[in-house]
N, C-alpha and C positions, 0 to 999 in steps of 0.2 A: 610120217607127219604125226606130230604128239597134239592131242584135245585141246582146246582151251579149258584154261583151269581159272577158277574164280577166286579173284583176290579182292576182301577188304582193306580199305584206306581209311586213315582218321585225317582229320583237316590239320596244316601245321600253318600255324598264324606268325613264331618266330623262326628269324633264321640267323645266319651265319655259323661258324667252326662251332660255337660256347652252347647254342640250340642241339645244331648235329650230335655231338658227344652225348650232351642229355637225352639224346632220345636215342640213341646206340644202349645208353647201359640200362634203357630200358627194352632193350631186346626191338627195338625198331629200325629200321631204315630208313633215313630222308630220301625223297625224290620229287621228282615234278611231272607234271605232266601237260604236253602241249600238245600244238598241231592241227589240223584241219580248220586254223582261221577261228577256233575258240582262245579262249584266255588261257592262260598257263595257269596251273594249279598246283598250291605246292600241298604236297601230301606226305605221308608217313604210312611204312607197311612193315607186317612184319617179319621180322629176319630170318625167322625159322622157317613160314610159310613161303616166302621167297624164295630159299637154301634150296626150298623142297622143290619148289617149282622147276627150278634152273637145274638142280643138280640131279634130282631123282627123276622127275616127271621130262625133261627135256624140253620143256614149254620156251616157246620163242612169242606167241601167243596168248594173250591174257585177257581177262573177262573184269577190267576192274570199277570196281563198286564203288562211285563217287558219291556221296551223301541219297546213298541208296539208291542210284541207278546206275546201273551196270553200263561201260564203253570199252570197246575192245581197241586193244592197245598191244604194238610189239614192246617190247623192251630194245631198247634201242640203244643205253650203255648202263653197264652196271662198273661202279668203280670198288676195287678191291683197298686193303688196307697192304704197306709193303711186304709186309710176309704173306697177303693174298690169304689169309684167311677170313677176314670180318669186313663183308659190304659195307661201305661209307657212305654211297649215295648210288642211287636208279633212276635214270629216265625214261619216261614212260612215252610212245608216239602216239598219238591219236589216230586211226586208220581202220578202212571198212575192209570184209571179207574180200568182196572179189579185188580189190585195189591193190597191183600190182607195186612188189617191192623189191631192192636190190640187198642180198645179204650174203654173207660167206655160210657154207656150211662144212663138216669135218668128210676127208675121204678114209673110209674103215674097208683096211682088204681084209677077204676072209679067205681062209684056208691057208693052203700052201703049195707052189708049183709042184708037181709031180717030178717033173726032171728039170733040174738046172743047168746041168752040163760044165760044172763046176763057176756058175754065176752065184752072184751075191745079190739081194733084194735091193734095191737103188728105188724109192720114194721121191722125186721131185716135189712133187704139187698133193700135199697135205689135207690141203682146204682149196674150194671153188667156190668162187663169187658166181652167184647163179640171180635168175630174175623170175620171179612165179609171183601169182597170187597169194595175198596174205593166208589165206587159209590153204594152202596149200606148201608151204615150209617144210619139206625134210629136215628130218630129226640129222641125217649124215646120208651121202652118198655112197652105197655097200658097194665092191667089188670082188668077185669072185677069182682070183688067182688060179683055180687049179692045174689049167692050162697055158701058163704063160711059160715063154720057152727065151733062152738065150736067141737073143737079134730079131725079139718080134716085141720092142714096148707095146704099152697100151695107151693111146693119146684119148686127149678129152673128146678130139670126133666119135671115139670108139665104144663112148661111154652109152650104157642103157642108163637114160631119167627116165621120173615119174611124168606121168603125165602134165604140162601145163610148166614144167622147169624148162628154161633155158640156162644156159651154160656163155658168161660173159667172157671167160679167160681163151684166150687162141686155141683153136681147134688144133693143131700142129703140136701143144705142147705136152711133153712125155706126162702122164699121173705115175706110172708103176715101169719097173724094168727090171731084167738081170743083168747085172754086167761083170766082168770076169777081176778080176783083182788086181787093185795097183791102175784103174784106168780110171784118167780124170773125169768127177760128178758132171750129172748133166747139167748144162747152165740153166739161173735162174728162169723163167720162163717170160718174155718180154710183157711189159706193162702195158694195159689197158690203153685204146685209145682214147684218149682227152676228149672228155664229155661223156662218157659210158662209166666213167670211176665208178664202182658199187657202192652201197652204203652200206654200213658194217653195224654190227651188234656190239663192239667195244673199239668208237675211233679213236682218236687221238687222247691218252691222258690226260687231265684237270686236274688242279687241286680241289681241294675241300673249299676254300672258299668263291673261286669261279665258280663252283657247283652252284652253290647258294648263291650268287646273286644273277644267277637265269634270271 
């Protein structure tokens, strides 16, 4: 789980695409911020401090600084530009520490099977939509590989979490395997039942201007 990290906000009074742009080449990011039955706030951050946050720090959790006081907030989507270099726009959720939330996070196997028995690495399930306490967010769920052997996957039941994560995706479904060459992928892993859907850190695409008339 990564610290929260404290981010200033300047107040942004215009909007739409012509605003956006102005405040990108000024090295900012538009975004909003809403949620727990306050007003939505449209704000600007900036893009370096952001980059940093998301990309270096791992932060899912933020401390951010509304006309000097501080409300912790997850990020809850950030939109990229189409070559996925330069943020366009962030929104921010309004939400308390112990206040339970649905999000995906990344699966990192480490190491490497000792014996394969002439098996190939086979990945199913990348990422798990999991449910824990805001301030309890893994940065990624580690798996240790060293022991994985031909005809023994490792399903999400098998997994070690931290304390306080739950695991929304079917217990049954493969995360890691070896499987021998030429044999058909495992299939996708079946969907969620209807009404447990997770909420995600980057849902559905927007454009620029749906952004701005939140």
């Amino acid at each position: 789980m990564s610290d929260a990290v404290t981010l200033k906000t300047q107040p942004r009074k215009e909007t739409g695409s012509r605003a956006a742009t102005k405040l990108r080449k000024r090295g900012l990011v538009p975004g909003i911020v809403y949620g727990h039955k306050q007003e939505n706030v449209q704000v600007a951050v900036s893009a370096e401090e952001l980059d940093r946050a998301i990309r270096v720090l791992h932060a899912r959790v933020l401390d951010l600084v509304l006309d000097g006081k501080a409300e912790t907030v997850l990020i809850r989507e950030v939109q990229w530009d189409y070559l996925g270099k330069q943020m366009v726009h962030v929104d921010f959720e309004r939400k308390s520490r112990s206040e339970k939330v649905k999000v995906t996070v990344p699966v990192e196997l480490r190491n490497s099977p000792k014996v394969t028995g002439g098996g190939v690495l086979d990945q199913p399930l990348h990422v798990l939509h999991i449910e824990c306490p805001l301030g309890s967010i893994p940065e990624a769920i580690r798996l240790d590989i060293t022991n994985l052997t031909l005809g023994h996957p490792i399903h999400v039941k098998e997994l070690t979490l931290p304390a306080d994560v739950k695991v929304l995706d079917p217990p049954e479904a493969v995360v890691v395997q070896l499987k021998l060459p030429g044999m058909e992928p495992t299939a996708p892993t079946t969907p969620l039942e209807p009404g447990i859907g997770p909420e995600v850190i980057k849902p559905e695409r927007k454009t620029e201007e749906e952004a701005e008339e939140k």
